[in-house]
C-alpha positions as CSV (number, residue, x, y, z in Angstrom):
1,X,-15.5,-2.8,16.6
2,X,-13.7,-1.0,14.3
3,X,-10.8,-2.4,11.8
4,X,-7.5,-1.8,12.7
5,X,-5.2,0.1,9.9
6,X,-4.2,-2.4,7.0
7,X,-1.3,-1.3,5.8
8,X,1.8,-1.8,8.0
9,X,4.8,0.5,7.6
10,X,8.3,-1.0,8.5
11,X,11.9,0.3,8.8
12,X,15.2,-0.9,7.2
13,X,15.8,-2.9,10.5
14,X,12.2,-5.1,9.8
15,X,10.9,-2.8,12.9
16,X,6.9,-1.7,13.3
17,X,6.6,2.0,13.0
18,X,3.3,2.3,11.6
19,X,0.0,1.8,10.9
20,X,-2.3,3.2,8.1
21,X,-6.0,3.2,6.8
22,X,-4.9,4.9,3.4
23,X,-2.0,3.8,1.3
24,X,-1.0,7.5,0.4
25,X,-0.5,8.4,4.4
26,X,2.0,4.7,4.6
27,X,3.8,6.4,1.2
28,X,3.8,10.0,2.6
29,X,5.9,7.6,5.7
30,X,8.3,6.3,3.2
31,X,9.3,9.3,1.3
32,X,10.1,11.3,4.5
33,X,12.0,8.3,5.9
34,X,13.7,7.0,2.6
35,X,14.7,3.5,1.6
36,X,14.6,0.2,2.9
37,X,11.5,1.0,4.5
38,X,8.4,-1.7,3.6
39,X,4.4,-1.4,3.2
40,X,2.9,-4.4,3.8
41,X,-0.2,-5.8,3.8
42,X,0.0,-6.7,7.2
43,X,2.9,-8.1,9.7
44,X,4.3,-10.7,7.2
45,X,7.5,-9.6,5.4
46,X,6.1,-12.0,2.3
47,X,2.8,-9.3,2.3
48,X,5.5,-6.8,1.3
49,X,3.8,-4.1,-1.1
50,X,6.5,-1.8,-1.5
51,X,9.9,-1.3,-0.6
52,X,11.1,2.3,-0.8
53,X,14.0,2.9,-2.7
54,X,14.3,-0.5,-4.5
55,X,10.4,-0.6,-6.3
56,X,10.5,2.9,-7.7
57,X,11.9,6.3,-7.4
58,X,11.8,7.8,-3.6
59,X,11.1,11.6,-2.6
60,X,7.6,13.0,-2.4
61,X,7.3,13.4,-6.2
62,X,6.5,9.6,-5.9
63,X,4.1,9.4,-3.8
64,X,1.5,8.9,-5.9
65,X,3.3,6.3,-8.1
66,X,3.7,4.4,-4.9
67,X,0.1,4.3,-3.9
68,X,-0.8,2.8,-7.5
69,X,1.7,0.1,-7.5
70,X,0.4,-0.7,-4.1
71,X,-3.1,-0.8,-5.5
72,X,-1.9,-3.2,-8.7
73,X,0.0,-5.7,-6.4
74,X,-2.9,-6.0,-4.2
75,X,-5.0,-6.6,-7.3
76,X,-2.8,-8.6,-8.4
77,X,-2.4,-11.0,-5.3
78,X,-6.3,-11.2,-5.4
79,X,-6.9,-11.9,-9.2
80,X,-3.8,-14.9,-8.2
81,X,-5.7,-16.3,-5.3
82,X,-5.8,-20.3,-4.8
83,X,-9.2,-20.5,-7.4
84,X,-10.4,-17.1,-5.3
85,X,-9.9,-15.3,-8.4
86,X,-10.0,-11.5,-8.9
87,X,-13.6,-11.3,-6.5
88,X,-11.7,-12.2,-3.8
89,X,-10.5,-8.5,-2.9
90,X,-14.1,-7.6,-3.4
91,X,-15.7,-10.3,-1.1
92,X,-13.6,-8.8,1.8
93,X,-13.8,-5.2,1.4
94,X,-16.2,-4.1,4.0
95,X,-15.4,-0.5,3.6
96,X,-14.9,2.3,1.7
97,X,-11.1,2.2,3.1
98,X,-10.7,-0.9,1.6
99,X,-9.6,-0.8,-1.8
100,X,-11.0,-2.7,-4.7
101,X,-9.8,-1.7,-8.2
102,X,-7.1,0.5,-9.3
103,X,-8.5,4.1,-9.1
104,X,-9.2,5.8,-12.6
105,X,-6.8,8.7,-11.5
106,X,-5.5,9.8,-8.2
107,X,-6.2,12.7,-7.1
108,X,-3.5,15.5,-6.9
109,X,-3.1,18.6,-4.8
110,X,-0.4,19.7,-6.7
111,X,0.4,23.7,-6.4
112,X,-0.2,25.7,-9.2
């Protein structure tokens, strides 16, 4: 069966609006939507990622910033886990959706 989408995307009003496999598509969300709006790492307000408009800067122009301060607090919730430590994230990825380590550079498809 396959996995359902990890990272939850909420509005200012803590309602579900959507769900995605790739934290660039959950950013891409919140940049056209604007702030207030959550990704979390799941349902739970407390497995809040990212709030638009308060973590960062908000537009487009951001989106990559986003998805890599997505990717450190994740890291960073698994390196803090209770005596998990940092293999935690790695025991649980079961696919190549599921992210393990900060990328070494995301990829851009800026215009030239």
């Amino acid at each position: 069966m396959p996995k359902s989408p990890k990272y939850k995307v909420y509005d200012r009003a803590n309602v579900y609006i959507a769900a995605c496999k790739d934290p660039a598509d959950a950013a891409a969300i919140l940049a056209i939507r604007g702030a207030g709006y959550t990704i979390r790492d799941g349902h739970p307000r407390k497995a809040t990622l990212w709030t638009e408009g308060e973590d960062g800067n908000t537009g487009f122009e951001t989106v990559g910033v986003t998805v890599l301060r997505v990717y450190e607090k994740e890291c960073a919730r698994a390196g803090a886990g209770a005596g998990a430590g940092a293999g935690a994230r790695e025991a649980e990825a079961d696919d190549e959706n599921t992210p393990t380590h900060l990328p070494d550079a995301l990829p851009v498809d800026a215009p030239e």
